[in-house]
C-alpha positions as CSV (number, residue, x, y, z in Angstrom):
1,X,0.0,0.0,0.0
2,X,1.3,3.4,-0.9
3,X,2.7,5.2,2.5
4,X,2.8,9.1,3.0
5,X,5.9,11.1,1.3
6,X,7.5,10.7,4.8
7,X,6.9,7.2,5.5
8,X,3.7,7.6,7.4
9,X,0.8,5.1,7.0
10,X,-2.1,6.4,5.2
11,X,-5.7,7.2,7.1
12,X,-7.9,4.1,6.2
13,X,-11.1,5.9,4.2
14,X,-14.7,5.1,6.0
15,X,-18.1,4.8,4.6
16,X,-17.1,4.3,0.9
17,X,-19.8,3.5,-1.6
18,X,-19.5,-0.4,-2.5
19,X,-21.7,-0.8,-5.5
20,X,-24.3,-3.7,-6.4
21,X,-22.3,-4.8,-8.6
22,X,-19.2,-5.4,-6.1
23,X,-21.0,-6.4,-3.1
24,X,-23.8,-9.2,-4.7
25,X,-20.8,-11.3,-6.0
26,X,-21.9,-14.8,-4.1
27,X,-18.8,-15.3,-1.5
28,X,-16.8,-12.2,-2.1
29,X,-16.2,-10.7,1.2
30,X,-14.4,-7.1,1.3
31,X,-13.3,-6.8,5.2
32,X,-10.4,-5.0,6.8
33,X,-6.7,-5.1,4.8
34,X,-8.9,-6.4,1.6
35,X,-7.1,-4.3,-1.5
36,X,-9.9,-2.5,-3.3
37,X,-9.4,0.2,-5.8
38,X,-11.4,3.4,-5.2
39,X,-12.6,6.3,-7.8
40,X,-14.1,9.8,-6.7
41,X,-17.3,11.4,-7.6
42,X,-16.7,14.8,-9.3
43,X,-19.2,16.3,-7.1
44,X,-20.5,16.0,-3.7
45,X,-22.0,12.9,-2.7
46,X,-23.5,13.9,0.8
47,X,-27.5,13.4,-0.5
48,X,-27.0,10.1,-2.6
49,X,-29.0,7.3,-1.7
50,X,-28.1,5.1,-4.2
51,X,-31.6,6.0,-6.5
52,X,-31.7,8.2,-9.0
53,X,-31.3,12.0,-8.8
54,X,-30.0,13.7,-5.6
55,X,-29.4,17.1,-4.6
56,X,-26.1,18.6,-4.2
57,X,-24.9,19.8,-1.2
58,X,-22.2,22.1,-1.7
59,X,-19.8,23.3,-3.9
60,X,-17.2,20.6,-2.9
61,X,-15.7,18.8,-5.9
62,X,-12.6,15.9,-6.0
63,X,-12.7,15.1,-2.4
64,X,-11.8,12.0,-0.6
65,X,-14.8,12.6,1.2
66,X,-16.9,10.7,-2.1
67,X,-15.1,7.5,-3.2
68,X,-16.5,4.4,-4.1
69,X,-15.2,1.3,-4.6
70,X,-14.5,0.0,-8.6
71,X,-12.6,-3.6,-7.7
72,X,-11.9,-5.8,-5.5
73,X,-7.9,-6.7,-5.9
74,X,-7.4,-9.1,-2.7
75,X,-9.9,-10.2,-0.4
């Protein structure tokens, strides 16, 4: 796993978006030190639910704050 530019571990990132498509694979099992790879939302992600439109919040754009995981590397 990448490490800070000084050698620091990195913050492990809470309440990421797993999709359907990730999470519904019959014995896949994501759970702590699993090696996912995560995208961002462009925009705020504060209001999603997960069905169709949703308000944005704010202005806030590129933040760690909306990722979601794309793969599962190693469970």
């Amino acid at each position: 796993m990448p490490l800070q530019s000084d050698g620091d571990k990195r913050a492990p990132l809470t309440e990421v978006i797993v999709p359907a498509s990730i999470y519904k694979i019959a014995g896949l099992k994501i759970k702590r030190n699993s090696v996912v790879w995560i995208g961002y939302c462009d925009r705020d992600m504060d209001n999603w639910t997960g069905a169709n439109n949703y308000k944005i919040e704010t202005k806030r754009m590129h933040s760690i704050q909306d990722a979601v995981v794309e793969a599962v590397i190693e469970e």
